[in-house]
C-alpha positions in Angstrom: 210.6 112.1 148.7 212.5 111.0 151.8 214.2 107.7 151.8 211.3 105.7 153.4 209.1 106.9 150.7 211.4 105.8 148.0 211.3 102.2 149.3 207.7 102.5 149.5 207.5 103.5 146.1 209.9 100.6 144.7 207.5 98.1 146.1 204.4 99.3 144.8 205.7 100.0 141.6 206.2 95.9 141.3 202.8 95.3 140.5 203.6 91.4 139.1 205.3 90.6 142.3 202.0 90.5 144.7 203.9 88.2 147.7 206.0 91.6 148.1 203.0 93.8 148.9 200.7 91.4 151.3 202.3 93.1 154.0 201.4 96.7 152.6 198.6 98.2 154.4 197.9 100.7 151.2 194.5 101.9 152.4 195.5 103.2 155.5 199.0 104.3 153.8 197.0 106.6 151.6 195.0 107.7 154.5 198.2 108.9 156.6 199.1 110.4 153.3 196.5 112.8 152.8 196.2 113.2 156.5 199.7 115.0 156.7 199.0 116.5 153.8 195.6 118.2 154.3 196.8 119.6 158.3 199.9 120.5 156.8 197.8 122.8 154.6 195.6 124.1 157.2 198.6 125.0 159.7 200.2 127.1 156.6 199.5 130.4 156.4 197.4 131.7 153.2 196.0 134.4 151.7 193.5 132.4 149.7 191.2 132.5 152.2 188.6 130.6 149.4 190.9 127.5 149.0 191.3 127.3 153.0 187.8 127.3 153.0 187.8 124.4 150.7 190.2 122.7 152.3 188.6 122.8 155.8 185.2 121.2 154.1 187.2 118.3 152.9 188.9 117.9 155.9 185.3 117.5 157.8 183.8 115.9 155.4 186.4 113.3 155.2 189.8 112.9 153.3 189.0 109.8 151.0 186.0 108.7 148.9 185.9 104.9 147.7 183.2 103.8 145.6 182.5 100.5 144.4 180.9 100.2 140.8 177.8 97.7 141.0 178.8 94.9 140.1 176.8 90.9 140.6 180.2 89.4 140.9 184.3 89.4 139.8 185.9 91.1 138.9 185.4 93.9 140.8 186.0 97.6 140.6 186.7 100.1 142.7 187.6 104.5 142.6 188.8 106.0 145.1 188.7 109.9 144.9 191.3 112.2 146.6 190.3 115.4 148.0 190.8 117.8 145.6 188.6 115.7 143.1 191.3 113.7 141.2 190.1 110.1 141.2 192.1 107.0 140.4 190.5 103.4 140.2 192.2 99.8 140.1 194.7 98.5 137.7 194.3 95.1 137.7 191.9 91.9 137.7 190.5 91.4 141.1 188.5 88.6 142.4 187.3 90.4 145.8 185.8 93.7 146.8 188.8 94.0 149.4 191.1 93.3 146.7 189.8 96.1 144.3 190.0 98.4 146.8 193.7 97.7 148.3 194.2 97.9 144.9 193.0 101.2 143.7 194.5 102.7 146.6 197.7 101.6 145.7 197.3 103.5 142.3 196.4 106.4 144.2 199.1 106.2 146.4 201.4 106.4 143.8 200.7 108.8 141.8 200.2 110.8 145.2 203.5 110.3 146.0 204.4 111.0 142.3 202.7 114.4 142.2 205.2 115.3 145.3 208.3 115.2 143.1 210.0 118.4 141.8 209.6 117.5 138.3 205.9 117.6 139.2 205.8 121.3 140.1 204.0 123.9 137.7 207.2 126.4 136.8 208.2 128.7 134.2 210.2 126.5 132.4 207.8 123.9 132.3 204.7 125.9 130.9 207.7 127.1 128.1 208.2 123.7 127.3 204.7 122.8 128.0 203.6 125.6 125.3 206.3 124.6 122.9 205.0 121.0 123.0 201.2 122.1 122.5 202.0 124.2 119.1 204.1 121.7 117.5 201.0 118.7 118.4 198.8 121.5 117.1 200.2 122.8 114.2 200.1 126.0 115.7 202.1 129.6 115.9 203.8 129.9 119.5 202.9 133.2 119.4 199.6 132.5 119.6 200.5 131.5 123.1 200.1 135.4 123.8 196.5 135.6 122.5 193.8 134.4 125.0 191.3 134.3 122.2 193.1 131.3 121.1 193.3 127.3 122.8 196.7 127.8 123.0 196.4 131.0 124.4 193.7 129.7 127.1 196.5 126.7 127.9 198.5 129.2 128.6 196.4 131.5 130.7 195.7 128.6 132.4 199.2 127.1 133.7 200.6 130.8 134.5 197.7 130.5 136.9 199.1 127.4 138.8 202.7 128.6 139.0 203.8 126.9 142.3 200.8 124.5 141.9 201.7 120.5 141.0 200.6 118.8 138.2 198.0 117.1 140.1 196.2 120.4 141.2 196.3 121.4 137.4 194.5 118.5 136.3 191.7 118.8 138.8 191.0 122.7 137.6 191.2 121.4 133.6 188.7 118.5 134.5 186.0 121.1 134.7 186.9 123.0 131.7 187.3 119.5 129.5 183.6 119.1 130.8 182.4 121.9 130.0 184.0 121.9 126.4 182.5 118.5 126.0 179.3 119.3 127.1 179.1 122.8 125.0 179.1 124.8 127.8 181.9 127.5 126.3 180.2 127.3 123.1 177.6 128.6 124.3 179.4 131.3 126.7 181.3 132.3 123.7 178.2 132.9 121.4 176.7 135.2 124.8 179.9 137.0 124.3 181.6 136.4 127.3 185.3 136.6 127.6 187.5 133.4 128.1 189.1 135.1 131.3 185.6 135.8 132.9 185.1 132.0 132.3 188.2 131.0 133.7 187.9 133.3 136.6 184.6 131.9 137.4 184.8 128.3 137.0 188.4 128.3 138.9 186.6 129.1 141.3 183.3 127.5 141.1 185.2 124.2 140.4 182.9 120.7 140.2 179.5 121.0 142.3 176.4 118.8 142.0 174.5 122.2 140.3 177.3 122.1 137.7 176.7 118.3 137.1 172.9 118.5 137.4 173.2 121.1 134.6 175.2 119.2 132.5 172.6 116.1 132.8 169.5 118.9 131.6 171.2 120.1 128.8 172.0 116.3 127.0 168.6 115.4 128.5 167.2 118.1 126.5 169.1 116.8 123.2 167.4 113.8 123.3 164.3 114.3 121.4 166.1 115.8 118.9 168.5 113.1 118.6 166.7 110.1 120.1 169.5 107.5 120.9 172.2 110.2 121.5 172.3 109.3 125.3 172.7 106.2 125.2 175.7 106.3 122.9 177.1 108.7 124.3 177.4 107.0 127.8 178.7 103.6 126.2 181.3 105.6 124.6 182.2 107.1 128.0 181.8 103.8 129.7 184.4 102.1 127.4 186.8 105.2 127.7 186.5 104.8 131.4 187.3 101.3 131.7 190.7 101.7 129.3 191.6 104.5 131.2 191.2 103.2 134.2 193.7 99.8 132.9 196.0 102.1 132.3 196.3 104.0 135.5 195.1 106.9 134.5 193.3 109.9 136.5 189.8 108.6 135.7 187.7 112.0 137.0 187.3 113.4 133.9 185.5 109.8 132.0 184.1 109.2 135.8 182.1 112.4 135.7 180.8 111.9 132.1 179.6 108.7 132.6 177.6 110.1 136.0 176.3 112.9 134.1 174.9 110.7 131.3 173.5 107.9 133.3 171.8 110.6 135.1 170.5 112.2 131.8 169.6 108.9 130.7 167.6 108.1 134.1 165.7 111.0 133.9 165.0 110.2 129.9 163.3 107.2 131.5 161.3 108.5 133.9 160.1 111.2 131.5 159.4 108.7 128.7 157.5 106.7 131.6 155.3 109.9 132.5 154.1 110.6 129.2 153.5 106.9 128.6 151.5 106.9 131.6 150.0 109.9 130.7 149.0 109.5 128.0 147.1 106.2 128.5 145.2 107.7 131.3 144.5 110.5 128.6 143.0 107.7 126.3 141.2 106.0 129.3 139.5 109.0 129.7 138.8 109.3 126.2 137.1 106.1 126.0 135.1 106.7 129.5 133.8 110.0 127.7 133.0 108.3 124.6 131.2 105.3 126.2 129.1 107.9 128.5 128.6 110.3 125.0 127.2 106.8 123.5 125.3 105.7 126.4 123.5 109.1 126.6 123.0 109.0 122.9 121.4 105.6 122.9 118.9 106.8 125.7 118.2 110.3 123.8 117.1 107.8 121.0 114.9 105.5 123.2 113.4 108.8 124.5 112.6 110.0 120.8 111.1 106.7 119.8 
């Protein structure tokens, strides 16, 4: 970081001393930020002619998403989502719509200008120490490390992919996989056989769509009648994760996208539920029309005979 954007960075890491920010405009801050950033990307030279792509469709479709959670009054919350998907929401209490959003651009901001930092790149010393750390948390062999078959191994696989890349950019890539580990997606690949490098390959690519998420919302849909109930606890556990993650400061993408995916699930429970309801009392109106014209015509076959 250059000088100005250390000082920027002392103030906004002060959150209990609010006077000293007022004079921060952190939305547009953020803005400039990712400005520079995305034409600095497009004016660079690259062989990934994919991730250009990419980056040209964010850059027309706009750099910053802020989204306001509904909300009849304070305090209010806001998520603002960067352009490579990472999405970042405010810290603290706040009484105004403005104020959530100054505010969760400021968490942005810094952890944008965080993920800028040396320390923050993906190298070879830190996936060594990285891998170290995961095998002692997991009880686990480092050699394993050397075996894609294993998580380790896929962690692995993984980082050597980024080399060069920041931490940032990692996380975005491992949101999908997390989601698609939640929502028993690579179960499912593994029991079709398919290798855990033809997965990675293909969903590094894919990354996060609205098919992927639409999917996602079918398959818990179609868990519910097997487990009625499971939707809906599943999206208050992902609510409550979402709101301490987002108190912390945290990335919030990956609880963000579950609690989307299950709301929509759960939508769509309703409107199915509603269907058959509906259904099936127009199946018992007609019922009773057919058994009120049967016993009509029965009670004038009877006048006939008599």
């Amino acid at each position: 970081m250059n000088k100005v954007e250390e000082i920027i960075m002392s103030y906004l890491l002060r959150r209990e001393h609010e006077g000293e920010l007022k004079d921060l405009n952190v939305v547009a801050m953020l803005h400039n930020f990712w400005e520079k950033k995305q034409k600095s990307r497009l004016s660079a030279p690259s062989s990934d002619s994919e991730g250009s792509d990419r980056s040209r469709a964010a850059n027309r479709e706009g750099l910053l998403l802020y989204e306001s959670a509904p909300c009849p009054g304070p305090p209010y919350v806001c998520y603002v989502t960067l352009p490579g998907g990472s999405c970042f929401g405010n810290y603290k209490v706040c009484d105004t719509q403005a104020e959530a959003r100054r505010d969760a651009a400021r968490v942005a901001l810094m952890n944008s200008f965080v993920n800028e930092l040396p320390c923050r790149r993906i190298t070879p010393d830190f996936i060594t120490q990285s891998l170290q750390q995961a095998a002692t948390n997991s009880a686990v062999s480092i050699e394993d490390a050397c075996d894609s078959s294993t998580s380790i191994g896929i962690y692995s696989l993984l980082l050597h992919s980024f080399i060069g890349r920041t931490m940032l950019e990692f996380q975005e890539m491992m949101t999908v996989f997390q989601l698609l580990q939640w929502n028993g997606t690579l179960k499912a690949l593994r029991e079709k056989q398919c290798s855990r490098k033809s997965v990675i390959a293909y969903y590094s690519q894919r990354g996060l769509d609205e098919c992927m998420r639409s999917s996602m919302a079918l398959d818990w849909l179609g868990r519910e009648p097997r487990s009625p109930g499971q939707l809906g606890e599943e999206l208050q556990v992902a609510q409550r994760e979402l709101v301490l993650a987002r108190r912390e400061g945290l990335e919030l993408r990956f609880y963000k996208e579950k609690t989307e995916i299950l709301s929509l699930a759960l939508s769509q429970a309703y409107v199915h539920t509603e269907t058959w309801s509906q259904s099936q009392s127009q199946s018992q109106e007609h019922d009773q029309l057919s058994l009120n014209t049967l016993t009509s015509q029965e009670s004038e076959t009877e006048k006939s005979i008599l």
